[in-house]
C-alpha positions as CSV (number, residue, x, y, z in Angstrom):
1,X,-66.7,57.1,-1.0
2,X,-68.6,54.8,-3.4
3,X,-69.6,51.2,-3.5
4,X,-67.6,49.0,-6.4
5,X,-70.0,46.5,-8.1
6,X,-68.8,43.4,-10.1
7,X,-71.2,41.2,-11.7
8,X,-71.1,37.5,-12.3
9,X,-73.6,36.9,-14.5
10,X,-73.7,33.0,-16.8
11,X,-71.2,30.0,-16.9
12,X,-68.6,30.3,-14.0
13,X,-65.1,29.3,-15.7
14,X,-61.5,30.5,-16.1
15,X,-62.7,34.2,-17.4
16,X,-64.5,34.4,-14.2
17,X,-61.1,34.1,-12.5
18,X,-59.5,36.5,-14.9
19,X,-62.3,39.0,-14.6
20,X,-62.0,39.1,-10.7
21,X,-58.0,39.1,-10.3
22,X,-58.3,42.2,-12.8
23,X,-60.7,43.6,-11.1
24,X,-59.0,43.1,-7.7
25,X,-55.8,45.1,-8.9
26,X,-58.2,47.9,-9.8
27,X,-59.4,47.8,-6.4
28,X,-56.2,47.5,-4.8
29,X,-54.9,50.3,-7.2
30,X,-58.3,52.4,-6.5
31,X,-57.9,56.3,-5.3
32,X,-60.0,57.0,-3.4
33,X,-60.6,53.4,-2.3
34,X,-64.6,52.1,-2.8
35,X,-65.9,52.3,0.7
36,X,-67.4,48.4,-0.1
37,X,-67.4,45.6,-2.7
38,X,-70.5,44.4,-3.6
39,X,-70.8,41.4,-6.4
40,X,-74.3,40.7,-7.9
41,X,-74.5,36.9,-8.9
42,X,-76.6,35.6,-11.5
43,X,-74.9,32.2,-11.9
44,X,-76.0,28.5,-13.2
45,X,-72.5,27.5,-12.2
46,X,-70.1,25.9,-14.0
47,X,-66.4,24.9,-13.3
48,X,-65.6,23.7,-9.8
49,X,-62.0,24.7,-9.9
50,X,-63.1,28.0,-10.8
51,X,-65.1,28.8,-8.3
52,X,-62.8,28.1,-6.1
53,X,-60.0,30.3,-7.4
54,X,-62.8,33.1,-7.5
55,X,-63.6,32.5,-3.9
56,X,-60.1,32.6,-3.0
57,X,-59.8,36.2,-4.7
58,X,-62.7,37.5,-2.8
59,X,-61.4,35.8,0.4
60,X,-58.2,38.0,-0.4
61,X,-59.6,41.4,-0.8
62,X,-59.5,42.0,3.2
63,X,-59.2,45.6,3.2
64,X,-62.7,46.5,2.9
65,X,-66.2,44.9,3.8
66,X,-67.9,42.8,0.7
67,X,-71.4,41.0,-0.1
68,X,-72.2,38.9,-2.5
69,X,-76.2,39.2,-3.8
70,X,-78.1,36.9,-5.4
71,X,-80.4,38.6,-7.8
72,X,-82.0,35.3,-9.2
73,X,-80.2,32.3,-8.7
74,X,-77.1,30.8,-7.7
75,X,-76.9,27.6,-8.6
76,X,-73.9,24.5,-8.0
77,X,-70.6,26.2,-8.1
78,X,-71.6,29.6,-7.3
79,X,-73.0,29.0,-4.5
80,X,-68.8,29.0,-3.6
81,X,-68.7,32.6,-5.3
82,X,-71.5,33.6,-3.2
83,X,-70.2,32.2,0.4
84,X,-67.1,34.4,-0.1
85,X,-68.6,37.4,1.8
86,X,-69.8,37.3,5.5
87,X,-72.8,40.0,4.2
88,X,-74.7,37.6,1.7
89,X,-78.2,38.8,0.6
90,X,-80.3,37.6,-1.7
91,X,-83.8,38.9,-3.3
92,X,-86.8,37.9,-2.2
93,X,-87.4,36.0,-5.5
94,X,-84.8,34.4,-5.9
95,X,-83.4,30.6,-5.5
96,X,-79.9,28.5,-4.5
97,X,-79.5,25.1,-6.1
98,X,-76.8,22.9,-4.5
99,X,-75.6,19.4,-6.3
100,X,-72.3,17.4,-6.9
101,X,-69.7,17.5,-9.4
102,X,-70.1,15.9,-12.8
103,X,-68.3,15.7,-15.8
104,X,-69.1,15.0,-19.9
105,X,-66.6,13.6,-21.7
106,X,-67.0,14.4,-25.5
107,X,-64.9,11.5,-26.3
108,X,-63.0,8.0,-25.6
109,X,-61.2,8.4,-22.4
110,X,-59.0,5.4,-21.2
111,X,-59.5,4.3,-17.6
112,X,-57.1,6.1,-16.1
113,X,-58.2,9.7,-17.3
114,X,-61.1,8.5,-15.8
115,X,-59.5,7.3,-12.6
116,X,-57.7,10.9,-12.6
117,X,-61.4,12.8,-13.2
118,X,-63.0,11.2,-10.2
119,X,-59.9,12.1,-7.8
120,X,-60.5,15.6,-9.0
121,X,-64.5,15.3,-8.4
122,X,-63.8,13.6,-5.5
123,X,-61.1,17.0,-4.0
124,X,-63.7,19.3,-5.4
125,X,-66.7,18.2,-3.6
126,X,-64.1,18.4,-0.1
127,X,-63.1,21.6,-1.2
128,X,-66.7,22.5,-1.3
129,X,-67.8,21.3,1.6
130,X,-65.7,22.2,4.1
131,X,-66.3,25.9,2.6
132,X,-70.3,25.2,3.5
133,X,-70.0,24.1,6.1
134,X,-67.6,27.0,7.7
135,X,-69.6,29.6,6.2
136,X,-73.3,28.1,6.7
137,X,-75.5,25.6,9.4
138,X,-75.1,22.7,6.9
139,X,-73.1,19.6,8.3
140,X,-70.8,18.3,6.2
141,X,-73.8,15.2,6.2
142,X,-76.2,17.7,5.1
143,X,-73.8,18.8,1.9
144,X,-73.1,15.0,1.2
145,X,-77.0,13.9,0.9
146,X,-77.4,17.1,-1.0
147,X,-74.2,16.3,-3.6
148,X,-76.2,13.3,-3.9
149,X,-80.2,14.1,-4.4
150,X,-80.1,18.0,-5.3
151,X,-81.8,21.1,-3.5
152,X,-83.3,23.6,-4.6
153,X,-84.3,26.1,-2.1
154,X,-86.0,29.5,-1.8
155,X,-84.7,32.7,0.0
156,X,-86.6,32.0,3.2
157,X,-85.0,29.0,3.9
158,X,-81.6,30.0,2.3
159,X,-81.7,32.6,5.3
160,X,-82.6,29.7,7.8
161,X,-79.8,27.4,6.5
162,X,-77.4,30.2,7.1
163,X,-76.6,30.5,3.0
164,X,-77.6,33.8,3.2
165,X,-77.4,36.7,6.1
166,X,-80.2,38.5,4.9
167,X,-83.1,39.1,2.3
168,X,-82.8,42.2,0.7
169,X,-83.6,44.0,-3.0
170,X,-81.3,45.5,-4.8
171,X,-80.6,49.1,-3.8
């Protein structure tokens, strides 16, 4: 049996999600069955709420093993993507860039869309820390100074932190 590989390459958003539930119903529907999953992430992040709906999907697809790989940087809301698999690799070059939730408003908003924006920052950034800190050795303290001042960190100490399980090139 073969590997199946799904990419996630750019902006992570609402096609994302589409991409991956497809792509889950392939796998479910799959004969012979891929003997593993393995996604290659490429990300700059992007929606929160995404990211969470994709990690969710991943999360579901418990009948065979999966790892996520970073082949050059996953960065703000894919580092959620990339947490979905207990086999995370990541190249040797490569980086992870964590930071909070923000939002541009392209127009007049009245206060209480903005009062509503902030509660969903605010759920976000819980949702995304309590998934760091289960799947990593970040404290939830850790995640809050680094919503506030961003990391950026390289794969050595990615594998430290407990981000990734191993460094690895692509096969």
């Amino acid at each position: 049996m073969s590997a199946s590989i799904f990419f996630i390459v750019g902006n992570i958003d609402q096609s994302t999600v589409a991409s991956l539930i497809k792509f889950r119903s392939d796998l479910l529907n799959a004969n012979p069955a891929p003997s593993k999953l393995t996604i290659l992430i490429s990300s700059l992040g992007g929606d929160v709420g995404a990211a969470i709906a994709s990690y969710n999907i991943i999360k579901s697809i418990d009948h065979l093993p999966i790892e996520t790989h970073n082949i050059g940087e996953v960065t703000s809301a894919a580092n959620i993507i990339y947490l979905a698999a207990d086999t995370r690799l990541t190249c040797a070059k490569s980086y992870f860039r964590h930071h909070g939730t923000f939002y541009q408003s392209n127009g007049n908003l009245h206060r209480v869309a903005y009062e509503d924006i902030l509660e969903t920052m605010k759920t976000g950034e819980k949702i995304m820390t309590d998934i760091i800190v289960e799947r990593t050795r970040l404290t939830a303290e850790d995640v809050a100074k680094y919503f506030r001042s961003p990391l950026t960190i390289n794969a050595d100490e990615a594998l430290r932190l407990g981000i990734a399980t191993a460094i690895e090139e692509i096969a």
